[in-house]
N, CA, C and O atoms as a Tripos MOL2 file, in Angstrom:
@<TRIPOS>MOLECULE
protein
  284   283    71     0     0
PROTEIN
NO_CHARGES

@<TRIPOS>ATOM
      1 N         -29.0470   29.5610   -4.5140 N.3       1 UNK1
      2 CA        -29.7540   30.3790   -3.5620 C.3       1 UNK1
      3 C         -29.9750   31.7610   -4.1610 C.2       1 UNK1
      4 O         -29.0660   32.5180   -4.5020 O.2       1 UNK1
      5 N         -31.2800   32.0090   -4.2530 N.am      2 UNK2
      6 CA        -31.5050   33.5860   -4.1980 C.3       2 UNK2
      7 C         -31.5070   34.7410   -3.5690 C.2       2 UNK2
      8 O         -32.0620   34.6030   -2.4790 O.2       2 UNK2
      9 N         -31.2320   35.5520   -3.7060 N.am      3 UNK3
     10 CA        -30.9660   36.8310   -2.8010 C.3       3 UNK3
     11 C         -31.8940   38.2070   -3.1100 C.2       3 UNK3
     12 O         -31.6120   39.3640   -2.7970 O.2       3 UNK3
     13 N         -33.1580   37.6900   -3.8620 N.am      4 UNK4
     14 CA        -33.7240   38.5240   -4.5000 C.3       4 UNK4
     15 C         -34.8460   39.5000   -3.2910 C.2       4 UNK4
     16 O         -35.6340   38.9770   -2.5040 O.2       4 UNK4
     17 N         -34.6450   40.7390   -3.4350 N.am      5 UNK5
     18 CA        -35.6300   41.6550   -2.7160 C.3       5 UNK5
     19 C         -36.9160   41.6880   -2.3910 C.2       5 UNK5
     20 O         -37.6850   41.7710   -3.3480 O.2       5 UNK5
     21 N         -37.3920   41.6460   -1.3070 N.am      6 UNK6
     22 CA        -38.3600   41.1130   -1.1820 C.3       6 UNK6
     23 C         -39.2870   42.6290   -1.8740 C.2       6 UNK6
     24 O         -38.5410   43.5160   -2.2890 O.2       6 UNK6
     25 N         -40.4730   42.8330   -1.9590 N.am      7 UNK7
     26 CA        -41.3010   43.8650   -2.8070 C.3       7 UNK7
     27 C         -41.5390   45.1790   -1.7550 C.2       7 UNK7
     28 O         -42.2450   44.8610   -0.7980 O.2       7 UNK7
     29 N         -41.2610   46.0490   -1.7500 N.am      8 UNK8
     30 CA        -41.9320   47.6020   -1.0040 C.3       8 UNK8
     31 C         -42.9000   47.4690   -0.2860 C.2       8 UNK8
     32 O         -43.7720   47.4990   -1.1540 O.2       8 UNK8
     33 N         -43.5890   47.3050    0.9250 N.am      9 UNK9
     34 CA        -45.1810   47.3440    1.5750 C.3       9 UNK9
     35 C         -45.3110   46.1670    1.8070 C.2       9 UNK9
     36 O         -46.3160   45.8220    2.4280 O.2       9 UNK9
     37 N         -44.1150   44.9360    1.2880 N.am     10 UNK10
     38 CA        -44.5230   43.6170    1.6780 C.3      10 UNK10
     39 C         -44.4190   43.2810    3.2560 C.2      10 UNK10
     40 O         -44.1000   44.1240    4.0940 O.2      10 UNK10
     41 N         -44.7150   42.0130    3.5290 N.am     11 UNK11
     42 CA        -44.6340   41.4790    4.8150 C.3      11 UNK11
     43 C         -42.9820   42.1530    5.2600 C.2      11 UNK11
     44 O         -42.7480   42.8710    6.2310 O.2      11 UNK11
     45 N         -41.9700   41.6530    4.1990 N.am     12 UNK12
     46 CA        -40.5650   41.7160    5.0670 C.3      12 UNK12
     47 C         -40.3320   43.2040    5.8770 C.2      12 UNK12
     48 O         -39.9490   43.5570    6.9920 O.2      12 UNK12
     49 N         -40.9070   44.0010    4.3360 N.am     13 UNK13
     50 CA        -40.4970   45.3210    4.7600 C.3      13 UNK13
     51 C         -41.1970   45.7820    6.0460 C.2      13 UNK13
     52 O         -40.7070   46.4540    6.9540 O.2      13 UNK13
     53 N         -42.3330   45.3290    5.9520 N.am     14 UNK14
     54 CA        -43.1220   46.1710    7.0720 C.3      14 UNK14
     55 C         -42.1120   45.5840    8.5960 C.2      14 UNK14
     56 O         -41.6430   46.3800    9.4090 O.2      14 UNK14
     57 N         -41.9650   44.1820    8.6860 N.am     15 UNK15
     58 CA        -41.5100   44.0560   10.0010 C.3      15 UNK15
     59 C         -39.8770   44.7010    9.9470 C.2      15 UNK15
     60 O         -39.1340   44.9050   10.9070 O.2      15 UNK15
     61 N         -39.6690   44.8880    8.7940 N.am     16 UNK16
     62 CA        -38.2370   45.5630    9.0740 C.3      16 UNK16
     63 C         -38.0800   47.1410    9.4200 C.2      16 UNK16
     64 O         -37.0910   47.8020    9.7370 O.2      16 UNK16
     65 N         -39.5670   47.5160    9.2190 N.am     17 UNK17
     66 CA        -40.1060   49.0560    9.6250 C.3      17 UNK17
     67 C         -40.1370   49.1220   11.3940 C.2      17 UNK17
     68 O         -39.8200   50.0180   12.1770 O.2      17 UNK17
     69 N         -40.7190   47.6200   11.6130 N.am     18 UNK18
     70 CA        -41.3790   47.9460   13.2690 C.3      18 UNK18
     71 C         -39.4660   47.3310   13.8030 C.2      18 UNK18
     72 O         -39.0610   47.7160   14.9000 O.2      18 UNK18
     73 N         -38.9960   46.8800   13.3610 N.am     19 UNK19
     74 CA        -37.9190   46.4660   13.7730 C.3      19 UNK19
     75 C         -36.8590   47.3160   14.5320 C.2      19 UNK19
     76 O         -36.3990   47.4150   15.6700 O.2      19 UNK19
     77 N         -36.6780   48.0230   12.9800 N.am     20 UNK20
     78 CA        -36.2230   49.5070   13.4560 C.3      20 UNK20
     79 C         -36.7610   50.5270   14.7880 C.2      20 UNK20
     80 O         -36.2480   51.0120   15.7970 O.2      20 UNK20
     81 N         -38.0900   50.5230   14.1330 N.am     21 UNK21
     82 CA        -39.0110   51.5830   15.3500 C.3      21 UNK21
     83 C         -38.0230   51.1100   16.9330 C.2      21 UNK21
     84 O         -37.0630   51.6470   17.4870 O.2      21 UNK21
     85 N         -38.9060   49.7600   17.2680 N.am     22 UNK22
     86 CA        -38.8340   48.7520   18.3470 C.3      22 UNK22
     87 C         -36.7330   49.0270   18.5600 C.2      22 UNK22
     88 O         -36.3880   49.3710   19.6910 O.2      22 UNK22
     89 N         -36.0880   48.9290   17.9520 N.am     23 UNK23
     90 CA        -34.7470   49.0360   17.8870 C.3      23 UNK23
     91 C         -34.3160   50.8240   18.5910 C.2      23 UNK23
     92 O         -33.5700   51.0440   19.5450 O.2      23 UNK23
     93 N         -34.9640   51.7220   17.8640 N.am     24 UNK24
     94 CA        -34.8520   53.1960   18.0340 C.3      24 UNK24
     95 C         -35.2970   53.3880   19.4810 C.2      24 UNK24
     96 O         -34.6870   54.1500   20.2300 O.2      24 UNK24
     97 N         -36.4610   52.6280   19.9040 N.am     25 UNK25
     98 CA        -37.2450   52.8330   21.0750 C.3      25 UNK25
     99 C         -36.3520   52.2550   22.6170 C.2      25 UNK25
    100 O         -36.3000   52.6920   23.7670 O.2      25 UNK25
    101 N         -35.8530   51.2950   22.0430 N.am     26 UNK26
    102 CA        -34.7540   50.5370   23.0270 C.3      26 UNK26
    103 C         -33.4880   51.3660   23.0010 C.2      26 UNK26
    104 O         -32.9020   51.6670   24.0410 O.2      26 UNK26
    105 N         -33.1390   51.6750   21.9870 N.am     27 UNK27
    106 CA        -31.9780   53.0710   22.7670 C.3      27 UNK27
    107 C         -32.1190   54.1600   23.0150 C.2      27 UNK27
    108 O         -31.5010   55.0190   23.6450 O.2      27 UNK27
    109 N         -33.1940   54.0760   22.3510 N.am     28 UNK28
    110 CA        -33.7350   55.9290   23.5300 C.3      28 UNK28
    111 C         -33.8180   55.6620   25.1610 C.2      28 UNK28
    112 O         -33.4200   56.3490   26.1020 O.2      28 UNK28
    113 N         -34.4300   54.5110   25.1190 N.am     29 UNK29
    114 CA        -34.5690   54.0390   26.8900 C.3      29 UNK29
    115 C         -33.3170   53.9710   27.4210 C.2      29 UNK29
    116 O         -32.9570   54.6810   28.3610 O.2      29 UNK29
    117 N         -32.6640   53.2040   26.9080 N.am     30 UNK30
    118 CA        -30.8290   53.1890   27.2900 C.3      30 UNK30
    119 C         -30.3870   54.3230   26.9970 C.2      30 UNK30
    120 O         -29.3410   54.3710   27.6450 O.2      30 UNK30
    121 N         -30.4830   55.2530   26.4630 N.am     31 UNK31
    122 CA        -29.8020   56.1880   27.0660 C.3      31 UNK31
    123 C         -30.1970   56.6560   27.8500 C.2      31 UNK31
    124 O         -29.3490   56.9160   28.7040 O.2      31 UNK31
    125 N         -31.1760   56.9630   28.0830 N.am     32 UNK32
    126 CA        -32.2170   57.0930   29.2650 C.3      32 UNK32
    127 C         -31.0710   56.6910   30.6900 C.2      32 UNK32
    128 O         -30.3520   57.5280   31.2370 O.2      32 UNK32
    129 N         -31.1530   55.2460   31.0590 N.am     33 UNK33
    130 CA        -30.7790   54.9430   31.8650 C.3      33 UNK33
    131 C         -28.9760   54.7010   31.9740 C.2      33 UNK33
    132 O         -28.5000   54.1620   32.9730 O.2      33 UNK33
    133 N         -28.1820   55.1270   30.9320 N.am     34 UNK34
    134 CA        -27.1970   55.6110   30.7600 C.3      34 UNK34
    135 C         -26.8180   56.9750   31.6680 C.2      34 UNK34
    136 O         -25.8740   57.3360   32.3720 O.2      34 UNK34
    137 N         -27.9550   57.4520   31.2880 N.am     35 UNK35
    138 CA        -27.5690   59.3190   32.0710 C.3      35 UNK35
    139 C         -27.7060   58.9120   33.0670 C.2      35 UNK35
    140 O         -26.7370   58.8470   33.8240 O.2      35 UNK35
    141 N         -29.2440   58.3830   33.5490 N.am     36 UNK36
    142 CA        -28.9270   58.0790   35.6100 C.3      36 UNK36
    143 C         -28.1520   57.3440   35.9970 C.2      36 UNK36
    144 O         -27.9060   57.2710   37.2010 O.2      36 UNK36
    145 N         -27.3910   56.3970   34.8640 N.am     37 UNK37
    146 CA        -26.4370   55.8940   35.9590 C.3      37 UNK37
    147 C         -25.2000   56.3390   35.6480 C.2      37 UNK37
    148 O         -24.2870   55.5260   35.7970 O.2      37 UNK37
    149 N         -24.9180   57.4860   35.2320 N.am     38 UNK38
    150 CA        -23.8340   58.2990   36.0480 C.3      38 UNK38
    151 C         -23.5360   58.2990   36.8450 C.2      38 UNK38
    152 O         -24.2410   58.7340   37.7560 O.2      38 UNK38
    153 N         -22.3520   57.8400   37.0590 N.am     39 UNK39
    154 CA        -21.2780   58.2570   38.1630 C.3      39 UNK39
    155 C         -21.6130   56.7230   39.1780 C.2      39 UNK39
    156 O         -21.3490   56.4550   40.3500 O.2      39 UNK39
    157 N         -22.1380   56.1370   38.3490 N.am     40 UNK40
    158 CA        -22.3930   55.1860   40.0040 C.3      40 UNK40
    159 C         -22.0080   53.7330   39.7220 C.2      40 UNK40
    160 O         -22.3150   53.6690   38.5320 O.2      40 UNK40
    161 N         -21.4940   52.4240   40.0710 N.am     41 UNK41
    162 CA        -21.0330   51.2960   39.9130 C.3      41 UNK41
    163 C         -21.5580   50.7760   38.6560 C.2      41 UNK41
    164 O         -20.9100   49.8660   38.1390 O.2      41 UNK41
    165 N         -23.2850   51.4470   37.6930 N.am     42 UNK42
    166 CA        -23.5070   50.9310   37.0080 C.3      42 UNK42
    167 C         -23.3890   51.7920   35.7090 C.2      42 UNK42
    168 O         -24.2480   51.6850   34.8330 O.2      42 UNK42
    169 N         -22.6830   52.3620   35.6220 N.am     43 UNK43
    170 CA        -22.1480   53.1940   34.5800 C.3      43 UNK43
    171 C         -21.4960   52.3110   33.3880 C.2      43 UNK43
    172 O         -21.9250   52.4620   32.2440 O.2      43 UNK43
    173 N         -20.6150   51.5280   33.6180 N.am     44 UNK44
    174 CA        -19.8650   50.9800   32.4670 C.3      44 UNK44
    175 C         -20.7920   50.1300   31.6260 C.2      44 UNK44
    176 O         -20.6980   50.0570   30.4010 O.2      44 UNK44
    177 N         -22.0750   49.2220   32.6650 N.am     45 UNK45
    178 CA        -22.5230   47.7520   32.2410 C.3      45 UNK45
    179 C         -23.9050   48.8010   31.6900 C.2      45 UNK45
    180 O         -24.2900   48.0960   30.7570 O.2      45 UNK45
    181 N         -24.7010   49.8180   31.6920 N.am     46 UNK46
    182 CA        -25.3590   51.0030   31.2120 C.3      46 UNK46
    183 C         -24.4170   51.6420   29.4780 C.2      46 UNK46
    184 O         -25.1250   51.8790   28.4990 O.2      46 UNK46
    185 N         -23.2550   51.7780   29.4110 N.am     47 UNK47
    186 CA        -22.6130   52.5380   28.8400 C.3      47 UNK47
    187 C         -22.5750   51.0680   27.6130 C.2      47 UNK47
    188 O         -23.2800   51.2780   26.6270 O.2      47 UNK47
    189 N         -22.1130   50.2000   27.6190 N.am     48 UNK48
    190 CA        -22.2880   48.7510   27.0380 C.3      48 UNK48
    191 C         -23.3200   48.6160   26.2480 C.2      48 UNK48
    192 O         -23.3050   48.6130   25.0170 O.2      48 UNK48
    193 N         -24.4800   48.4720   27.1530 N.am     49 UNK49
    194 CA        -25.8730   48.3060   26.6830 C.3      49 UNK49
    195 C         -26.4910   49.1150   25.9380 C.2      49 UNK49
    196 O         -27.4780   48.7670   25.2910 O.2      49 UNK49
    197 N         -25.8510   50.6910   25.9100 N.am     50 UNK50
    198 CA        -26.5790   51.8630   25.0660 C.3      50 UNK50
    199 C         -25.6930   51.1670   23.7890 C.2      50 UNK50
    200 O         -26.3410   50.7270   22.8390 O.2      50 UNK50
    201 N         -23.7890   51.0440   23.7650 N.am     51 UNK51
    202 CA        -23.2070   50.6220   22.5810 C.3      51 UNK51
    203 C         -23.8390   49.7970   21.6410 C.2      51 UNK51
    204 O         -23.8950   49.9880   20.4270 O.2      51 UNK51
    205 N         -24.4840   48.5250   22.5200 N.am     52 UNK52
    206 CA        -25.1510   47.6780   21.7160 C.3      52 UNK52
    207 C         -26.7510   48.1370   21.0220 C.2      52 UNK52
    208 O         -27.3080   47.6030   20.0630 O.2      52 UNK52
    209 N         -27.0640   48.8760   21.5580 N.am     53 UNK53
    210 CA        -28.6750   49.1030   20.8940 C.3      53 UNK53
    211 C         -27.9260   50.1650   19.9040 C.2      53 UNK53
    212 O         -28.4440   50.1880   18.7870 O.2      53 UNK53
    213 N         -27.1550   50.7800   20.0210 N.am     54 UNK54
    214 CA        -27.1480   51.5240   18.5900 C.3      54 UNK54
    215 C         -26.4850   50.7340   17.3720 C.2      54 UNK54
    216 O         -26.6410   51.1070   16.2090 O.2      54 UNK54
    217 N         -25.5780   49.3830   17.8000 N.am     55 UNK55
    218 CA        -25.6490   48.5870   16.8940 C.3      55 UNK55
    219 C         -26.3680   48.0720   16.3920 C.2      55 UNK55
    220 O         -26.0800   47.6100   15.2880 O.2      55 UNK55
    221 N         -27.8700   47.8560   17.0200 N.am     56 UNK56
    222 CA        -28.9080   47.4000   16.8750 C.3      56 UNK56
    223 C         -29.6840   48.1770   15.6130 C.2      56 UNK56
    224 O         -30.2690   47.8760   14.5720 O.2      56 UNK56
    225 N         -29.3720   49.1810   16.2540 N.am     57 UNK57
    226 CA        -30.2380   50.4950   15.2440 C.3      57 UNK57
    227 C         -29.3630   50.4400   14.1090 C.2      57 UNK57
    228 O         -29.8750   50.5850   12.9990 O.2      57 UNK57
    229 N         -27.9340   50.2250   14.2220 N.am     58 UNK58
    230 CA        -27.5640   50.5330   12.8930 C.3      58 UNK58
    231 C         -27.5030   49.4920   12.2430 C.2      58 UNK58
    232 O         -27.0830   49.6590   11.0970 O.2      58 UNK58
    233 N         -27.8180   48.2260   12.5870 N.am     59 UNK59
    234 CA        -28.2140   46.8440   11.5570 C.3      59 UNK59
    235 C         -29.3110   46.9770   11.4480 C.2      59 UNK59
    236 O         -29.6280   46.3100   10.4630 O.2      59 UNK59
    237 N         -30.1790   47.4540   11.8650 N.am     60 UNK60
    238 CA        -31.4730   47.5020   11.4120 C.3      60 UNK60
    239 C         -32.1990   48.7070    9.9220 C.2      60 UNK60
    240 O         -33.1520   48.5200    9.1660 O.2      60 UNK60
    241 N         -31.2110   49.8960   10.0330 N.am     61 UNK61
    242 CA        -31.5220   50.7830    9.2480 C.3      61 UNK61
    243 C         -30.5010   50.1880    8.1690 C.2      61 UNK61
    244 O         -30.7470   50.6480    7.0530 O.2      61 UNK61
    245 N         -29.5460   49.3950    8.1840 N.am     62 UNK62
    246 CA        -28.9680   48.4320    6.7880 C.3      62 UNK62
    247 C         -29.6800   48.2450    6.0660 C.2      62 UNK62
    248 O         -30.0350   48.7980    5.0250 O.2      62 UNK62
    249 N         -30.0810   47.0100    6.8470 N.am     63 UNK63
    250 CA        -31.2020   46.0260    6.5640 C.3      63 UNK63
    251 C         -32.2220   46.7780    5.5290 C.2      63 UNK63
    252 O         -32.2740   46.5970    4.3120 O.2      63 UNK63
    253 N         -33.1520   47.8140    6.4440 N.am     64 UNK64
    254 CA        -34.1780   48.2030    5.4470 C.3      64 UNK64
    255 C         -33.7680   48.9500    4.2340 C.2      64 UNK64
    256 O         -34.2600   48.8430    3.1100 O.2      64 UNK64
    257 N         -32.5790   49.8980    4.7030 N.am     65 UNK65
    258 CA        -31.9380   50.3660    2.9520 C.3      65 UNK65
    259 C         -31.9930   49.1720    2.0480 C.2      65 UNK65
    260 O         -32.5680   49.2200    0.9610 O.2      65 UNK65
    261 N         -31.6080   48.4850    2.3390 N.am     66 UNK66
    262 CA        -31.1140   47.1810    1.6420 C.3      66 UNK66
    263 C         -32.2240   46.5600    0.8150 C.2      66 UNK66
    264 O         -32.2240   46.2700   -0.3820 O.2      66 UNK66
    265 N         -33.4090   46.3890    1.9680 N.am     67 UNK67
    266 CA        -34.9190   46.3300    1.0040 C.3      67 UNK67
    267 C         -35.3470   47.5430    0.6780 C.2      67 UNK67
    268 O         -36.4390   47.3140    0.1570 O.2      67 UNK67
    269 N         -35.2090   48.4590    0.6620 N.am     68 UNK68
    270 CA        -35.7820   49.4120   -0.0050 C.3      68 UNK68
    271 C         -34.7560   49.9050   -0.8380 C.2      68 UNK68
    272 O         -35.2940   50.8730   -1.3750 O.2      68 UNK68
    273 N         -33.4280   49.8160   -1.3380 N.am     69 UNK69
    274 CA        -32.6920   50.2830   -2.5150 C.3      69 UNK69
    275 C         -31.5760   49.3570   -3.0330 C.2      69 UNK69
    276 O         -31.0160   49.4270   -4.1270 O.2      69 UNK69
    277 N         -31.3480   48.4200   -1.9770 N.am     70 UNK70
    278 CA        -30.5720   47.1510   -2.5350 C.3      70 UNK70
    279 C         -29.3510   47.6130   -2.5170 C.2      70 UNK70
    280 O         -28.6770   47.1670   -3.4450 O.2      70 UNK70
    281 N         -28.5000   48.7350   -1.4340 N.am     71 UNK71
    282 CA        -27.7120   48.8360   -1.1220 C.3      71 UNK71
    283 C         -27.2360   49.3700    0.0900 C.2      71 UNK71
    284 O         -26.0260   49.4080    0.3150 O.2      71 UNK71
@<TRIPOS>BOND
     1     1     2 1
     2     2     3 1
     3     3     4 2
     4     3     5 am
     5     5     6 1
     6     6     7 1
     7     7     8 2
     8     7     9 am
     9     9    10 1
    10    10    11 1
    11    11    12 2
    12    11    13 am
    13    13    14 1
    14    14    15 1
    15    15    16 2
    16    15    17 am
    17    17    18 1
    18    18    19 1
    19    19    20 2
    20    19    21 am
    21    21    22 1
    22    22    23 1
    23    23    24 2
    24    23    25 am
    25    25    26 1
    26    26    27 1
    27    27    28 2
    28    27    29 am
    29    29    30 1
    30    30    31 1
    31    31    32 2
    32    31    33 am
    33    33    34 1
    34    34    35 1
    35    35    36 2
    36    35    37 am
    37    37    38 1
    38    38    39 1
    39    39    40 2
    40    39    41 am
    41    41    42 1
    42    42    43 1
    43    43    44 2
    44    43    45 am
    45    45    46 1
    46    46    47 1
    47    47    48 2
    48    47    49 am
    49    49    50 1
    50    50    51 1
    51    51    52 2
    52    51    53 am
    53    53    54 1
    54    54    55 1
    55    55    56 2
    56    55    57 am
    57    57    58 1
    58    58    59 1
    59    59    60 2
    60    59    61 am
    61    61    62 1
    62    62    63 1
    63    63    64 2
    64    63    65 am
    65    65    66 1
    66    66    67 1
    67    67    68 2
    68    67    69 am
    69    69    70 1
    70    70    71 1
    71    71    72 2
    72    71    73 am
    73    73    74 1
    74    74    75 1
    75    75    76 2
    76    75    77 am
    77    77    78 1
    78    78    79 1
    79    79    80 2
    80    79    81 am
    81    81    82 1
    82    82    83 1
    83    83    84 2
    84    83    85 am
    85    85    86 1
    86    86    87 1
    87    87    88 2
    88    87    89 am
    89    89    90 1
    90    90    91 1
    91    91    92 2
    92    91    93 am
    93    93    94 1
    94    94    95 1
    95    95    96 2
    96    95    97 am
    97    97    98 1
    98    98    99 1
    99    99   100 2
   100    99   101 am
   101   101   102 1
   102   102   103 1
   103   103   104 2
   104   103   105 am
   105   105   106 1
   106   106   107 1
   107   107   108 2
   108   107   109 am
   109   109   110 1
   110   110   111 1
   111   111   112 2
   112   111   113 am
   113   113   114 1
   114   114   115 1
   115   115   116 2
   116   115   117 am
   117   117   118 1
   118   118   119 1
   119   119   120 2
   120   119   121 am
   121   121   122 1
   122   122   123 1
   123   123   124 2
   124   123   125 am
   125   125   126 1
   126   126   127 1
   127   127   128 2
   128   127   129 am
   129   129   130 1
   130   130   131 1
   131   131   132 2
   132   131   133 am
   133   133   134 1
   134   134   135 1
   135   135   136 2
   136   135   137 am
   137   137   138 1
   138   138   139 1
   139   139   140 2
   140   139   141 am
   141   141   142 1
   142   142   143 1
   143   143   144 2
   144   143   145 am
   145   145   146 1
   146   146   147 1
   147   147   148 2
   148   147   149 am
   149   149   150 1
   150   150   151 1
   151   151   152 2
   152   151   153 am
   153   153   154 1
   154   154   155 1
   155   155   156 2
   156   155   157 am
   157   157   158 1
   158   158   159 1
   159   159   160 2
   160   159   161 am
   161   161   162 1
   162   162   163 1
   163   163   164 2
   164   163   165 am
   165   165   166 1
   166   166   167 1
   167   167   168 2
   168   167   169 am
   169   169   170 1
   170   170   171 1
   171   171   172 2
   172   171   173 am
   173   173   174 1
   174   174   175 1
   175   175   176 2
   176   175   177 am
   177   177   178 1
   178   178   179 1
   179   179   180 2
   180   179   181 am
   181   181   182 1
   182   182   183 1
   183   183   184 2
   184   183   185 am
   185   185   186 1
   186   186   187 1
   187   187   188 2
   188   187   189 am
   189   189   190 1
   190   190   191 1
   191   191   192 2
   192   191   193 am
   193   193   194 1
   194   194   195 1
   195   195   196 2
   196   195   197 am
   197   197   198 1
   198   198   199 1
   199   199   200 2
   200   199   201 am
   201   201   202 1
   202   202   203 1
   203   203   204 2
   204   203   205 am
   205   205   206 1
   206   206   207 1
   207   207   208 2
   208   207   209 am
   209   209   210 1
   210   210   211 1
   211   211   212 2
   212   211   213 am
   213   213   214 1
   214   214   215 1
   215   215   216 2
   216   215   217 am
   217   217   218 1
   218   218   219 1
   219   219   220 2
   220   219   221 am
   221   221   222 1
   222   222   223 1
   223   223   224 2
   224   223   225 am
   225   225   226 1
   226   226   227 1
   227   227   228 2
   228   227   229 am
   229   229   230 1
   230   230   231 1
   231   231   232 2
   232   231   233 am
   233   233   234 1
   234   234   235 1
   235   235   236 2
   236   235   237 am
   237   237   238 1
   238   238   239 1
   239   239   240 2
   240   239   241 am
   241   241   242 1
   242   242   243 1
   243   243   244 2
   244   243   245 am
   245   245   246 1
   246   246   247 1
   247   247   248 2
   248   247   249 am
   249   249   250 1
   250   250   251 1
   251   251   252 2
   252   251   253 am
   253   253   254 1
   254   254   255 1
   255   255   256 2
   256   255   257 am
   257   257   258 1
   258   258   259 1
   259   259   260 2
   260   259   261 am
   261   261   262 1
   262   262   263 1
   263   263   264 2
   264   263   265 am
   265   265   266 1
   266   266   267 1
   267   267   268 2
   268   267   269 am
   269   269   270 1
   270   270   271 1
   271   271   272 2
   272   271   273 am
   273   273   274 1
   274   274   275 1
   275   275   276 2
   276   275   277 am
   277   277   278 1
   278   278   279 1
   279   279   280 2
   280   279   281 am
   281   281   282 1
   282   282   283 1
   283   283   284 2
@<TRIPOS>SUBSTRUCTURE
     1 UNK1         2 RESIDUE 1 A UNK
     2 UNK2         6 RESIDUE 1 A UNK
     3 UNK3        10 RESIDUE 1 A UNK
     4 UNK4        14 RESIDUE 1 A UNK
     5 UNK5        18 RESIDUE 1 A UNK
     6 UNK6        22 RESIDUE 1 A UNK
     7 UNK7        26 RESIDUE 1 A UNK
     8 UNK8        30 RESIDUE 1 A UNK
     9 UNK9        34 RESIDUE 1 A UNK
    10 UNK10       38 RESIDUE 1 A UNK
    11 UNK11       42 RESIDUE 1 A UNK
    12 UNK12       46 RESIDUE 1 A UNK
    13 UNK13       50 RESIDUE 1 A UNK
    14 UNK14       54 RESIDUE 1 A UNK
    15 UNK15       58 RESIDUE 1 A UNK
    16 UNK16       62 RESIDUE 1 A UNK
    17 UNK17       66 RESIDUE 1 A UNK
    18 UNK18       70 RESIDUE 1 A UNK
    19 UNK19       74 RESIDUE 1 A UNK
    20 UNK20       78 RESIDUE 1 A UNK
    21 UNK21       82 RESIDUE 1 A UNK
    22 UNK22       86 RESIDUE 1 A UNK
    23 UNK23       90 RESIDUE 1 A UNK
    24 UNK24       94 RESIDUE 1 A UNK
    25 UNK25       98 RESIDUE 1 A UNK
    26 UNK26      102 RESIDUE 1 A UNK
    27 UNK27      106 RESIDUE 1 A UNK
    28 UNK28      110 RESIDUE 1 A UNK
    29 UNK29      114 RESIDUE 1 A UNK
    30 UNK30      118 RESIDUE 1 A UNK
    31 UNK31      122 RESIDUE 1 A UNK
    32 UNK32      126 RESIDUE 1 A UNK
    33 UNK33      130 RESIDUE 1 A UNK
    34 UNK34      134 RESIDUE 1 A UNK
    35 UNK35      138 RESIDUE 1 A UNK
    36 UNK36      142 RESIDUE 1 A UNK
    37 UNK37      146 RESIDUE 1 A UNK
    38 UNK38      150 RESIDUE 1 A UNK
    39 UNK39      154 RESIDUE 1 A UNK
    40 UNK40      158 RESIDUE 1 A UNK
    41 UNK41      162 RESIDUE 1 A UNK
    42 UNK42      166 RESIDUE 1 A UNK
    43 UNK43      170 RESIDUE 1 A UNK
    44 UNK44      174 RESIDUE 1 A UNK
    45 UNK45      178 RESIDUE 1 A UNK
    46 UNK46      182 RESIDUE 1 A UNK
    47 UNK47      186 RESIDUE 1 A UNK
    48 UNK48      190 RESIDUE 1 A UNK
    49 UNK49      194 RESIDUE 1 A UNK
    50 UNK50      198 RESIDUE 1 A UNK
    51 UNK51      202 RESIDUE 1 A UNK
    52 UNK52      206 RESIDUE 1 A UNK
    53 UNK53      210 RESIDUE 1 A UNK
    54 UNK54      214 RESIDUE 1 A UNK
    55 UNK55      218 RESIDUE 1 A UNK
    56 UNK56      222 RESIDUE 1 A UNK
    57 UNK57      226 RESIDUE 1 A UNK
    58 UNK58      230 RESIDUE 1 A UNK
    59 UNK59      234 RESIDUE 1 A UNK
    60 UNK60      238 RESIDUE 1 A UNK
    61 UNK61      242 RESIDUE 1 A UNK
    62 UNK62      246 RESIDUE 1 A UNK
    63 UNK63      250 RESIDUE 1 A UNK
    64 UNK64      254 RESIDUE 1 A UNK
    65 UNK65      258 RESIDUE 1 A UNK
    66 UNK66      262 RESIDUE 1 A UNK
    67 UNK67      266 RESIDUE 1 A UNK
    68 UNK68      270 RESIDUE 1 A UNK
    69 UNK69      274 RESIDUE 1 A UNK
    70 UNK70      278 RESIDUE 1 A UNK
    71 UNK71      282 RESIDUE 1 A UNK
C-alpha cells in the first residue's frame, strides 16, 4: 500500500480546503449556540457539540498540513 501525497491544487487538496472551511463554519455556529445556551438545561449537550467541532477542525487542519508538507 501506498501512502504517497496526493499533488498541491489537486482534487484531494481542494476538498480538504472546503473541508476545513465547512468544519471552521460549524464551530463558529456552535459556539454561537453554546453562548445562548447558557445557563439553561442545554448547556452541557451545547458545550459537547462545540468540543466536538473543534475536534473536527483540528483533524481537518492535520489532514491538510499533511497534504501540503507531509507532516
Amino acid at each position: 500500500m501506498s501512502l504517497e501525497r496526493p499533488a498541491p491544487g489537486g482534487q484531494a487538496h481542494e476538498s480538504a480546503v472546503k473541508r476545513l472551511d465547512a468544519a471552521r463554519d460549524a464551530r463558529s455556529r456552535l459556539r454561537h449556540a453554546a453562548d445562548d445556551a447558557r445557563g439553561t438545561p442545554g448547556e452541557d449537550a451545547a458545550a459537547d457539540d462545540l468540543r466536538e467541532a473543534g475536534d473536527r477542525v483540528a483533524a481537518s487542519e492535520s489532514w491538510l498540513t499533511w497534504l501540503e508538507r507531509g507532516f
